[in-house]
CHARMM-style PDB file with segment names, atoms N, HN, CA, C and O in Angstrom:
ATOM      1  N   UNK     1     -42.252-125.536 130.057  1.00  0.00      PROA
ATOM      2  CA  UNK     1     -42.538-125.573 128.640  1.00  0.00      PROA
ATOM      3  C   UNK     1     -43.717-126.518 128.396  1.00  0.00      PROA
ATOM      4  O   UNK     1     -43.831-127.359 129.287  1.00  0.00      PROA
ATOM      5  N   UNK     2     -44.573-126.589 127.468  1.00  0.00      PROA
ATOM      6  HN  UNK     2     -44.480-125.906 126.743  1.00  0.00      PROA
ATOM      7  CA  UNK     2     -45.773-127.037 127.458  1.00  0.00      PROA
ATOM      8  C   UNK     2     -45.624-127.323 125.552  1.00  0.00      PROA
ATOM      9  O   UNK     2     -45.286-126.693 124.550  1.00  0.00      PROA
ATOM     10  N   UNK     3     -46.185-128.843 125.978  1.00  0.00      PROA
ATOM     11  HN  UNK     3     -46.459-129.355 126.793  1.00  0.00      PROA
ATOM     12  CA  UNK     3     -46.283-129.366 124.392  1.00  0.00      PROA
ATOM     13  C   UNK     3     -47.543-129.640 123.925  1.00  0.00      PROA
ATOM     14  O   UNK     3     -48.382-130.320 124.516  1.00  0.00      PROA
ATOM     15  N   UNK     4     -47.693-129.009 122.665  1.00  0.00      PROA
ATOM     16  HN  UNK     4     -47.012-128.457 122.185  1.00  0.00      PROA
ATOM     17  CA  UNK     4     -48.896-128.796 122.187  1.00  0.00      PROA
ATOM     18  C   UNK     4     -49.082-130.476 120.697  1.00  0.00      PROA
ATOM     19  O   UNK     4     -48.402-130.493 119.671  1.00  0.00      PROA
ATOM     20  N   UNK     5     -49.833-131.284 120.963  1.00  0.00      PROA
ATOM     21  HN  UNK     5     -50.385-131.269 121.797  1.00  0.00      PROA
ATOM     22  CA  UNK     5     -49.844-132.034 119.911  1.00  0.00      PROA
ATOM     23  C   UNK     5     -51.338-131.892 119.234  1.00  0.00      PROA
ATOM     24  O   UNK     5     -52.201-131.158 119.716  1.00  0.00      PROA
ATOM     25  N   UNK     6     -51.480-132.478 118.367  1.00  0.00      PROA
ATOM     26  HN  UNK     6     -50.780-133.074 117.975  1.00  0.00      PROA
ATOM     27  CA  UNK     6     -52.587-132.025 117.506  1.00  0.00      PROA
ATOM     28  C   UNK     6     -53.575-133.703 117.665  1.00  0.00      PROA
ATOM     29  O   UNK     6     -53.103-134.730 117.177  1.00  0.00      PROA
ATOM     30  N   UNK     7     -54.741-133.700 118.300  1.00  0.00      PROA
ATOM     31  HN  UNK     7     -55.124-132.866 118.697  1.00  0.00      PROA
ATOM     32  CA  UNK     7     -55.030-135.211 118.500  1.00  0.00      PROA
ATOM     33  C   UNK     7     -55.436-135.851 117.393  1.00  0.00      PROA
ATOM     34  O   UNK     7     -56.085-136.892 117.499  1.00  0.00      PROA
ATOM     35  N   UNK     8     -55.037-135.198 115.889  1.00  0.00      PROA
ATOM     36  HN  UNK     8     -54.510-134.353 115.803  1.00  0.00      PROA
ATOM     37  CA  UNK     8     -55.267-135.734 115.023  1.00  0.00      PROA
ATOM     38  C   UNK     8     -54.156-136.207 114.771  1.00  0.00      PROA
ATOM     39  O   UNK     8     -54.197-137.389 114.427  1.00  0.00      PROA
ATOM     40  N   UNK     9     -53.394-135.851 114.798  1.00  0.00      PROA
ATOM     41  HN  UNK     9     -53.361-134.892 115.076  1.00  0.00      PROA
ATOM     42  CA  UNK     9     -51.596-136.501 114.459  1.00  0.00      PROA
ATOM     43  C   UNK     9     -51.486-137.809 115.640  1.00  0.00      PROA
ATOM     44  O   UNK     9     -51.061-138.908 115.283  1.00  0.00      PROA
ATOM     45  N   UNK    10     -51.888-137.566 116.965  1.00  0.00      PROA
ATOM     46  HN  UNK    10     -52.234-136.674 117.254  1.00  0.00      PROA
ATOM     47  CA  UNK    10     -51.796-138.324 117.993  1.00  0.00      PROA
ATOM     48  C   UNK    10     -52.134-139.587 117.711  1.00  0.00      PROA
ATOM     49  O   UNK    10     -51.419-140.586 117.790  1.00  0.00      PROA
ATOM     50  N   UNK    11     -53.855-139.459 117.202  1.00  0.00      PROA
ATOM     51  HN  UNK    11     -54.435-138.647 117.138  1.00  0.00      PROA
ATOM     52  CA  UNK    11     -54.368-140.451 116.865  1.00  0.00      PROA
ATOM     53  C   UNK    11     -54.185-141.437 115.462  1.00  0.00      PROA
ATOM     54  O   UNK    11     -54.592-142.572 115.212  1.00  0.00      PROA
ATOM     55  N   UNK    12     -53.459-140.550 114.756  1.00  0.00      PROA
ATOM     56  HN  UNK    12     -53.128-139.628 114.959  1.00  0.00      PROA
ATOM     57  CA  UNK    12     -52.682-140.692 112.912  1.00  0.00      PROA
ATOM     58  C   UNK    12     -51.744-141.537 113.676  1.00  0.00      PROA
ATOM     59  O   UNK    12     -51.637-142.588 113.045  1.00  0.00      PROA
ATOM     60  N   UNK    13     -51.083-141.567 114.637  1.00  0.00      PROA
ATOM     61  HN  UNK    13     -51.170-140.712 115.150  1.00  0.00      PROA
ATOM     62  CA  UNK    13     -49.488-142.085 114.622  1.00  0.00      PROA
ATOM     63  C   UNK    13     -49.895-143.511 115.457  1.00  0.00      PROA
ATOM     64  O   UNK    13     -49.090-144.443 115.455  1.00  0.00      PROA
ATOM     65  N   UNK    14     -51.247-143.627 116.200  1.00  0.00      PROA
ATOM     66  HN  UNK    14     -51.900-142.870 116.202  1.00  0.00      PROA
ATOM     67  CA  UNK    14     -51.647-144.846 116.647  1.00  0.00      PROA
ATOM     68  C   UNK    14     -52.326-145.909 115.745  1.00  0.00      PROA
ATOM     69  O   UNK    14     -52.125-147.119 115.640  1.00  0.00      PROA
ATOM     70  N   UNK    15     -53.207-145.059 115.120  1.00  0.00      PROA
ATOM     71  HN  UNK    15     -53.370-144.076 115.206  1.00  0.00      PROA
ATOM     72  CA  UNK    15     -53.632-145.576 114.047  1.00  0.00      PROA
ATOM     73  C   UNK    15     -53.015-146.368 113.417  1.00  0.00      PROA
ATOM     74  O   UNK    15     -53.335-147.554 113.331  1.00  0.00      PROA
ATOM     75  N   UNK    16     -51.787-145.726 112.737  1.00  0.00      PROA
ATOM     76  HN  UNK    16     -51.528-144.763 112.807  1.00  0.00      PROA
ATOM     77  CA  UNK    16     -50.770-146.517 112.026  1.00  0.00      PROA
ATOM     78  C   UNK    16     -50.013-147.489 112.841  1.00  0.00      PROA
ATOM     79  O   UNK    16     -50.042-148.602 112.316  1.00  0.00      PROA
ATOM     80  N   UNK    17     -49.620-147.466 113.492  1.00  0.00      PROA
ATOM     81  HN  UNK    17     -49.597-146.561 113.919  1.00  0.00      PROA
ATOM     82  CA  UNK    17     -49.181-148.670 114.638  1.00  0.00      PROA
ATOM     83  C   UNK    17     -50.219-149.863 114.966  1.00  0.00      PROA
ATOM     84  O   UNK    17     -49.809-151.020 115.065  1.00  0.00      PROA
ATOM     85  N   UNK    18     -51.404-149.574 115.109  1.00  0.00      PROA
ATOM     86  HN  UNK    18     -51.736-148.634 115.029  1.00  0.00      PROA
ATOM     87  CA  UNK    18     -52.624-150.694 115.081  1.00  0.00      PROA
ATOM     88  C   UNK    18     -52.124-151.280 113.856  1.00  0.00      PROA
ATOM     89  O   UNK    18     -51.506-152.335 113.711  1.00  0.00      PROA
ATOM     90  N   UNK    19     -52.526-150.344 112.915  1.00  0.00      PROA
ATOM     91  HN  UNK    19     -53.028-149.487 113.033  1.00  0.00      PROA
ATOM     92  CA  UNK    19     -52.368-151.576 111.684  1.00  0.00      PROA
ATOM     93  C   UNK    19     -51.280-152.254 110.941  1.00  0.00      PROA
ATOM     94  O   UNK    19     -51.206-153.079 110.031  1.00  0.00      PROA
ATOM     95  N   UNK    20     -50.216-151.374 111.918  1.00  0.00      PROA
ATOM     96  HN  UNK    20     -50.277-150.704 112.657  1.00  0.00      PROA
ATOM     97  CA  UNK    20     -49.186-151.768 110.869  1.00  0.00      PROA
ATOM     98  C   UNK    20     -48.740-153.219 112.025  1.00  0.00      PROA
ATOM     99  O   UNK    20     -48.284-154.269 111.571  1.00  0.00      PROA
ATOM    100  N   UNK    21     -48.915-153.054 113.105  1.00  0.00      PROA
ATOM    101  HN  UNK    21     -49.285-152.201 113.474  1.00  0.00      PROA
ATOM    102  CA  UNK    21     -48.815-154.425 114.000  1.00  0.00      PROA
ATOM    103  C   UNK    21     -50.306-155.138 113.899  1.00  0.00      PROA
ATOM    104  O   UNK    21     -50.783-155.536 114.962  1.00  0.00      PROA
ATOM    105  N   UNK    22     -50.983-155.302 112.821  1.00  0.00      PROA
ATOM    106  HN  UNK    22     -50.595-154.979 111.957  1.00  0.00      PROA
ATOM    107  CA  UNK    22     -52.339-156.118 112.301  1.00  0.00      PROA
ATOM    108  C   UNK    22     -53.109-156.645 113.652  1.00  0.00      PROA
ATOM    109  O   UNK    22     -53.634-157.750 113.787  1.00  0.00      PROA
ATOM    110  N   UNK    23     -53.026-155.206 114.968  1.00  0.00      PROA
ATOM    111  HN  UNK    23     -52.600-154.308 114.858  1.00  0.00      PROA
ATOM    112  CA  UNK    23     -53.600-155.409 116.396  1.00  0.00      PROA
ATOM    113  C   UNK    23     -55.465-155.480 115.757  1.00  0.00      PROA
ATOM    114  O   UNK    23     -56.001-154.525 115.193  1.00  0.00      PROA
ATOM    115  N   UNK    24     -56.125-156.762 116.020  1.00  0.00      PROA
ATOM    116  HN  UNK    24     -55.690-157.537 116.477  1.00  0.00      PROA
ATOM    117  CA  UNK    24     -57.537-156.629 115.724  1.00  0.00      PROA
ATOM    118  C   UNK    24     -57.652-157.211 117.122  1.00  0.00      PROA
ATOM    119  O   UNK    24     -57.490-158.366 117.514  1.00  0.00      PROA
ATOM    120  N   UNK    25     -58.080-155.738 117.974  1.00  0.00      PROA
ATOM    121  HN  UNK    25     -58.211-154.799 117.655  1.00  0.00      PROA
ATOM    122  CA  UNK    25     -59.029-155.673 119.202  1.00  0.00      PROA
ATOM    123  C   UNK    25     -59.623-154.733 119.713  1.00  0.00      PROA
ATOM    124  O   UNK    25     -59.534-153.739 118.993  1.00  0.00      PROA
ATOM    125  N   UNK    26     -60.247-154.546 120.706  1.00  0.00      PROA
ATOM    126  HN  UNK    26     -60.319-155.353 121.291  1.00  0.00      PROA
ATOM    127  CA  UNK    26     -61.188-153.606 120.413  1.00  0.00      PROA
ATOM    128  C   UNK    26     -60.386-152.094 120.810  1.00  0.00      PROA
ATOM    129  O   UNK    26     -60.958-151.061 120.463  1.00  0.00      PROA
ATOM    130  N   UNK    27     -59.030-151.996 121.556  1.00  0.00      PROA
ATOM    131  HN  UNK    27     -58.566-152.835 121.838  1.00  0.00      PROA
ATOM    132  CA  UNK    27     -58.381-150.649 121.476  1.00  0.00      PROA
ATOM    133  C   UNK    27     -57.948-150.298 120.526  1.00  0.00      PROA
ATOM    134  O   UNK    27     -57.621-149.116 120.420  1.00  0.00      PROA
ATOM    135  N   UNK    28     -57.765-151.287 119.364  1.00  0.00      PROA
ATOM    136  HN  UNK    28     -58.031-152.247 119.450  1.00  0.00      PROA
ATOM    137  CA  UNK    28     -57.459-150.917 117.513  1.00  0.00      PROA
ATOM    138  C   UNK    28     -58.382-150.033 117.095  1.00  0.00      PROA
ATOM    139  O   UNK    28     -58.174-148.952 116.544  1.00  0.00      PROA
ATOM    140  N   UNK    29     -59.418-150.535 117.379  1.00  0.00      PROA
ATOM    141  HN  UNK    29     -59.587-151.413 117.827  1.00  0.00      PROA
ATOM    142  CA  UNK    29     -61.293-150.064 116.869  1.00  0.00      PROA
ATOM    143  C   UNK    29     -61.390-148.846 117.026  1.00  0.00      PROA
ATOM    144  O   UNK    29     -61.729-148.040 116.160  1.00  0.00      PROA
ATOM    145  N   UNK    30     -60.950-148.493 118.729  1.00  0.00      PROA
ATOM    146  HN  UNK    30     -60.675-149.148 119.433  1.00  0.00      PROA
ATOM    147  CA  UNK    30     -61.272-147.392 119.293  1.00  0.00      PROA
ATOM    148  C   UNK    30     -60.225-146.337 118.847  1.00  0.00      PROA
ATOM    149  O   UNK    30     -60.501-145.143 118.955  1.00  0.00      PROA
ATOM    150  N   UNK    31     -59.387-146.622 118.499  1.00  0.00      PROA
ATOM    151  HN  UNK    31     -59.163-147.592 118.411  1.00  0.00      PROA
ATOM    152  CA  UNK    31     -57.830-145.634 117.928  1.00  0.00      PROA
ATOM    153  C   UNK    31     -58.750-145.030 116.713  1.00  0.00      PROA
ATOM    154  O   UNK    31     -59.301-143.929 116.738  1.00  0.00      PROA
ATOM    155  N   UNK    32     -58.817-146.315 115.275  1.00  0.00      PROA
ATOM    156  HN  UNK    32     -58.370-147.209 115.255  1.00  0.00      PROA
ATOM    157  CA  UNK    32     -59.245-146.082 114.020  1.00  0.00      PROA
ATOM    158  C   UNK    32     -60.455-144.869 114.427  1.00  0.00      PROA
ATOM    159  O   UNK    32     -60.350-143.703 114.049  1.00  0.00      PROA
ATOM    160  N   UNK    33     -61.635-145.394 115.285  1.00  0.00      PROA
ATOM    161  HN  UNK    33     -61.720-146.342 115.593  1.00  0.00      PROA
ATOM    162  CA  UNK    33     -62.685-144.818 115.165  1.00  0.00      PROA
ATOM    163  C   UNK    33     -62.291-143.401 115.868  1.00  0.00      PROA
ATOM    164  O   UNK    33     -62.871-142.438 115.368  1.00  0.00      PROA
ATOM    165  N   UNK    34     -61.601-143.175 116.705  1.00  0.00      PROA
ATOM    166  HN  UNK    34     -61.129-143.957 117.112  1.00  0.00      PROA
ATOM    167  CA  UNK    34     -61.509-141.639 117.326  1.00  0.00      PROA
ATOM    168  C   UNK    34     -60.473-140.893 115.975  1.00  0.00      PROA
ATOM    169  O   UNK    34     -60.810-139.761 115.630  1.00  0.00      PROA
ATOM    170  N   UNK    35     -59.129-141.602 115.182  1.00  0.00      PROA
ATOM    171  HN  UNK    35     -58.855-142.522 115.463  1.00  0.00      PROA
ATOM    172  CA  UNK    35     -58.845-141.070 114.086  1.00  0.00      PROA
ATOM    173  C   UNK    35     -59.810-140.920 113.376  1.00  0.00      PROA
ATOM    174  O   UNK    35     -60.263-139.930 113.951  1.00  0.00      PROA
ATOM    175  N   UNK    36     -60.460-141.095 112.624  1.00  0.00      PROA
ATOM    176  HN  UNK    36     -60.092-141.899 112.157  1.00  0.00      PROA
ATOM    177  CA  UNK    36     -61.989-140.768 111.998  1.00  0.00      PROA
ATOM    178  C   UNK    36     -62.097-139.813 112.351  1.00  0.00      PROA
ATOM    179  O   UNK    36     -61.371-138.874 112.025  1.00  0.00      PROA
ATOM    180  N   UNK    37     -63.139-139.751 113.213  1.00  0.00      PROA
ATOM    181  HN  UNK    37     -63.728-140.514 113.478  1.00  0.00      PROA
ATOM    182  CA  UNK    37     -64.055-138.523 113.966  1.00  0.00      PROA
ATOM    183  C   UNK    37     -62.678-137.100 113.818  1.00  0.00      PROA
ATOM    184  O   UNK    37     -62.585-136.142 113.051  1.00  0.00      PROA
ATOM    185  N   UNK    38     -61.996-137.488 114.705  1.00  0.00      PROA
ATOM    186  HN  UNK    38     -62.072-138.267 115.328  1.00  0.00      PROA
ATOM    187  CA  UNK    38     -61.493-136.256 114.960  1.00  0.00      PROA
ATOM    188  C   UNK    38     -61.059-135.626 113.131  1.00  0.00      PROA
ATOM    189  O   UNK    38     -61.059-134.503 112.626  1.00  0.00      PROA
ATOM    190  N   UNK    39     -60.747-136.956 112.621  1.00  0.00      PROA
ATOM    191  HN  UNK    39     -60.747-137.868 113.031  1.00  0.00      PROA
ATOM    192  CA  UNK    39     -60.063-136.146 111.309  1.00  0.00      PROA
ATOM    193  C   UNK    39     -61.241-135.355 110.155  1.00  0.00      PROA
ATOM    194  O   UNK    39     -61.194-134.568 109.209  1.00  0.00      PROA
ATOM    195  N   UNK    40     -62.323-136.174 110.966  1.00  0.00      PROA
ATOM    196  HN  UNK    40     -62.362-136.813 111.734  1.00  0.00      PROA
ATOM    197  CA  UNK    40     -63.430-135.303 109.959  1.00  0.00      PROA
ATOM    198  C   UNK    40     -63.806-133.622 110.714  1.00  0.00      PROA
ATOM    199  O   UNK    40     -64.300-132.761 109.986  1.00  0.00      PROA
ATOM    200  N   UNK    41     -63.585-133.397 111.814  1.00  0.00      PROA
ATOM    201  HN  UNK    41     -63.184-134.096 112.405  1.00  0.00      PROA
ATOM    202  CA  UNK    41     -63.369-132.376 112.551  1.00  0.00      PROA
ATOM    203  C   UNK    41     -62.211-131.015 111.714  1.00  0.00      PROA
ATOM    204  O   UNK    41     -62.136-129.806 111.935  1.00  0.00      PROA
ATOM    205  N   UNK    42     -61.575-131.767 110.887  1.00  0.00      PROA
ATOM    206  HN  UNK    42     -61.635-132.749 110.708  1.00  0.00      PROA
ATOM    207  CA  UNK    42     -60.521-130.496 110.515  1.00  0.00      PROA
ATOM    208  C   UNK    42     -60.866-130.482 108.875  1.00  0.00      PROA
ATOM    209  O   UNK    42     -61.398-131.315 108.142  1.00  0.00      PROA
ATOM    210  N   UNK    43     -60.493-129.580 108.719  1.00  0.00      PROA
ATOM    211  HN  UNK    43     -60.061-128.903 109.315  1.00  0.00      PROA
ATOM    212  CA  UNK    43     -60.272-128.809 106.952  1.00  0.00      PROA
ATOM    213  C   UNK    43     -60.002-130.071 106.195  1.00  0.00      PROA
ATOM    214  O   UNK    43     -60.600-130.067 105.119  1.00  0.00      PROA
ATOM    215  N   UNK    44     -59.245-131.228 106.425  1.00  0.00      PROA
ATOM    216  HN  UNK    44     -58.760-131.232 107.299  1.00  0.00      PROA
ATOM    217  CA  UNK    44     -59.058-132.509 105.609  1.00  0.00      PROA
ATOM    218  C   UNK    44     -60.456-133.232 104.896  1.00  0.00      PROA
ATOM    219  O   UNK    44     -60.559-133.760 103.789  1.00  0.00      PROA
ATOM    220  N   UNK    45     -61.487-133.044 105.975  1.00  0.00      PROA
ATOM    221  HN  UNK    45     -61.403-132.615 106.874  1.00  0.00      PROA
ATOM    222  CA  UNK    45     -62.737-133.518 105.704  1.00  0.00      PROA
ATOM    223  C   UNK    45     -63.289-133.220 104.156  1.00  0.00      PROA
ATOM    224  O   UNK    45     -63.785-134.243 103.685  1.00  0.00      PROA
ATOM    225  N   UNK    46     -63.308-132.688 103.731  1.00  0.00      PROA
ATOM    226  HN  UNK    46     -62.905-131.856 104.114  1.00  0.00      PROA
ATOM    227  CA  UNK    46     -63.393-131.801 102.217  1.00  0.00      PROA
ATOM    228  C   UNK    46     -62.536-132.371 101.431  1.00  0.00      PROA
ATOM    229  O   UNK    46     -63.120-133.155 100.682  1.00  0.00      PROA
ATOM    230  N   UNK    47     -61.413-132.336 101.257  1.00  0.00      PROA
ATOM    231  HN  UNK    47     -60.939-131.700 101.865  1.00  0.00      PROA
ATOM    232  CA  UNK    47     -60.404-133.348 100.190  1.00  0.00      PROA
ATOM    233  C   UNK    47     -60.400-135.027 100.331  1.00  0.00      PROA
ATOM    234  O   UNK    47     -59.953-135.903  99.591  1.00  0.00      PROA
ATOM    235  N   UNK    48     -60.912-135.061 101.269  1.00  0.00      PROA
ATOM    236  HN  UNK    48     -61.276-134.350 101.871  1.00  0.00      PROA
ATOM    237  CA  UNK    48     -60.509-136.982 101.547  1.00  0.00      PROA
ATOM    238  C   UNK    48     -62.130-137.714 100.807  1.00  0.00      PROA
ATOM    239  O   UNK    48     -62.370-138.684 100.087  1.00  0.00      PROA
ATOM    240  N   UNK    49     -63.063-136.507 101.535  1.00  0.00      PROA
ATOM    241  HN  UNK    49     -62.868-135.720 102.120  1.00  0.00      PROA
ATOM    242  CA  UNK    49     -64.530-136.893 100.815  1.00  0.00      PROA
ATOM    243  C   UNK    49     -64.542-136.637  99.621  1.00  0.00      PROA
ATOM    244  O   UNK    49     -65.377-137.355  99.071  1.00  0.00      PROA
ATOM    245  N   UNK    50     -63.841-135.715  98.652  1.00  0.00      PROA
ATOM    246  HN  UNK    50     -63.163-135.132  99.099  1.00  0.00      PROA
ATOM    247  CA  UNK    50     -64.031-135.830  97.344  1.00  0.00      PROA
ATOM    248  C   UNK    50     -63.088-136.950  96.600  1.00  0.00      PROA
ATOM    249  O   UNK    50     -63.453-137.474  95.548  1.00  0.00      PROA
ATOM    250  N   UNK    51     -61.876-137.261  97.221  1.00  0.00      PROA
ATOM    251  HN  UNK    51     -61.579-136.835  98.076  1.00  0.00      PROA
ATOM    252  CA  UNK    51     -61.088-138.519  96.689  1.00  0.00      PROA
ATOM    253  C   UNK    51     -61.818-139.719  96.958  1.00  0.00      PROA
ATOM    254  O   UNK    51     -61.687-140.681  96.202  1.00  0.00      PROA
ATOM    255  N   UNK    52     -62.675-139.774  98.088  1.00  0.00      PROA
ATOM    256  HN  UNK    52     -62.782-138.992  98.703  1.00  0.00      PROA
ATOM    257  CA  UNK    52     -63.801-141.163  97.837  1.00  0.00      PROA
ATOM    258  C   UNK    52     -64.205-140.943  96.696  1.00  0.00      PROA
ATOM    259  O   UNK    52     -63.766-141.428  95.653  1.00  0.00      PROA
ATOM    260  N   UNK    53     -65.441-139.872  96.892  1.00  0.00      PROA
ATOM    261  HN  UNK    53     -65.798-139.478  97.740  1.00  0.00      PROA
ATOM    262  CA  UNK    53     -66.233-139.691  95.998  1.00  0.00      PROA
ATOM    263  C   UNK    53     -66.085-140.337  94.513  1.00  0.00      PROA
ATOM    264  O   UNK    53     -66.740-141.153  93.864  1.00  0.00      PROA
ATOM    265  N   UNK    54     -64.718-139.455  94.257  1.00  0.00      PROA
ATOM    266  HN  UNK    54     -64.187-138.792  94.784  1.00  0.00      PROA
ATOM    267  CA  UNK    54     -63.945-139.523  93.128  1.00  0.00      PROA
ATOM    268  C   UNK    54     -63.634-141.367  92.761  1.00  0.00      PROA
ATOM    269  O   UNK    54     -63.967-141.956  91.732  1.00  0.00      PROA
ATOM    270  N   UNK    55     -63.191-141.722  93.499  1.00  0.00      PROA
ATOM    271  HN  UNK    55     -62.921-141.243  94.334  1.00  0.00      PROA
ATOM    272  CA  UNK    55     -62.689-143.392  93.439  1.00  0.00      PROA
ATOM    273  C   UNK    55     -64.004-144.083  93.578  1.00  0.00      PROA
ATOM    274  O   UNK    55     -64.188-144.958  92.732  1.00  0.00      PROA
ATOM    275  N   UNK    56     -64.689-143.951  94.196  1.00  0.00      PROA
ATOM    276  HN  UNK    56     -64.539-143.240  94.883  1.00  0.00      PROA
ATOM    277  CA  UNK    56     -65.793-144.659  93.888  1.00  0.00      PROA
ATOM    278  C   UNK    56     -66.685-144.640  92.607  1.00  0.00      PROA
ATOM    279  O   UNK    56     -67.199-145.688  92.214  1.00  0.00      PROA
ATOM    280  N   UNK    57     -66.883-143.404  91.921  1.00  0.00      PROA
ATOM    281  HN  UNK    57     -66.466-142.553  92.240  1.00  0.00      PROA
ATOM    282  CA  UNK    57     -67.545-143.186  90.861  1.00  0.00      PROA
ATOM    283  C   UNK    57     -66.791-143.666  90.229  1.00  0.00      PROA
ATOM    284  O   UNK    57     -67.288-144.699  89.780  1.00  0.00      PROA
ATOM    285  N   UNK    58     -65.505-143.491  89.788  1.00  0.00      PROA
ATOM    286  HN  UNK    58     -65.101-142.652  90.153  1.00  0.00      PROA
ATOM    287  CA  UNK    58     -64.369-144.186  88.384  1.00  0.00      PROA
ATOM    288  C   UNK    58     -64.870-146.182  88.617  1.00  0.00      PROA
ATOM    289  O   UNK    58     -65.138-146.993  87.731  1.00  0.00      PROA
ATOM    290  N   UNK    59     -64.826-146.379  90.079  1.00  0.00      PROA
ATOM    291  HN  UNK    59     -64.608-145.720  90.799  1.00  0.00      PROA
ATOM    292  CA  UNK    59     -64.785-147.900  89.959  1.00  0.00      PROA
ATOM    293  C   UNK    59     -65.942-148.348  89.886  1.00  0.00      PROA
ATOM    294  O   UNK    59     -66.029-149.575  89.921  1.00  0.00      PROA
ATOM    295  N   UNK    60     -67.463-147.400  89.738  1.00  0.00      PROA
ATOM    296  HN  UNK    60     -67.392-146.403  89.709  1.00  0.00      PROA
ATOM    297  CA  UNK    60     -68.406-147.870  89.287  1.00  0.00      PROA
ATOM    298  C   UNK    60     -68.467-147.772  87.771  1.00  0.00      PROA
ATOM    299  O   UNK    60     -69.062-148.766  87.354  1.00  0.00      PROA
ATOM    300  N   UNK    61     -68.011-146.803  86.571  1.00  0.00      PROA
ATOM    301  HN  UNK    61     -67.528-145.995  86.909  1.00  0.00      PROA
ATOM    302  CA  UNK    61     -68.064-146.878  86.214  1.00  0.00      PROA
ATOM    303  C   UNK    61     -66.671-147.788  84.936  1.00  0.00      PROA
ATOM    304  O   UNK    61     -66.309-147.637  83.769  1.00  0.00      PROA
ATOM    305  N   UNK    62     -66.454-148.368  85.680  1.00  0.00      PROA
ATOM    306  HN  UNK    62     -66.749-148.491  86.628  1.00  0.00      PROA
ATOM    307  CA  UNK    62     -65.476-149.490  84.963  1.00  0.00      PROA
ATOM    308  C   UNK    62     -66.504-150.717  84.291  1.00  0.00      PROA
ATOM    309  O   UNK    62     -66.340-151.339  83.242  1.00  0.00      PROA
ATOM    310  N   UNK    63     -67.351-150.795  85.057  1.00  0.00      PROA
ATOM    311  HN  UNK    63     -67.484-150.289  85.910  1.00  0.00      PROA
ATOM    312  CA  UNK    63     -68.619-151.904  84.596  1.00  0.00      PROA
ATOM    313  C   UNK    63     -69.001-151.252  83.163  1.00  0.00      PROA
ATOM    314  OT1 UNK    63     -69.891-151.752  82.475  1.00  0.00      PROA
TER     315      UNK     63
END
């Protein structure tokens, strides 16, 4: 039998373990930064960039 994981979930579930154990070294870095990449790789890339988008423009225009 052969298990199929998704290295975006892989890297989602390390991710969260770096930070949730506040690990600042450089295999933290390398987790965060390969979650990144890979997550901009899938269909998510499109909704997460417009919720910046979105949050950033509202908190500029609070001034």
């Amino acid at each position: 039998m052969v298990l199929s994981i998704s290295a975006v979930l892989l890297f989602g579930i390390a991710a969260y373990l770096a930070v949730r154990s506040k690990a600042a070294n450089g295999a933290a870095a390398v987790v965060l930064f390969l979650f990144g990449f890979f997550t901009a790789g899938t269909g998510a890339y499109g909704p997460i960039h417009d919720a910046v988008t979105a949050l950033a423009t509202s908190l500029a225009d609070i001034r």
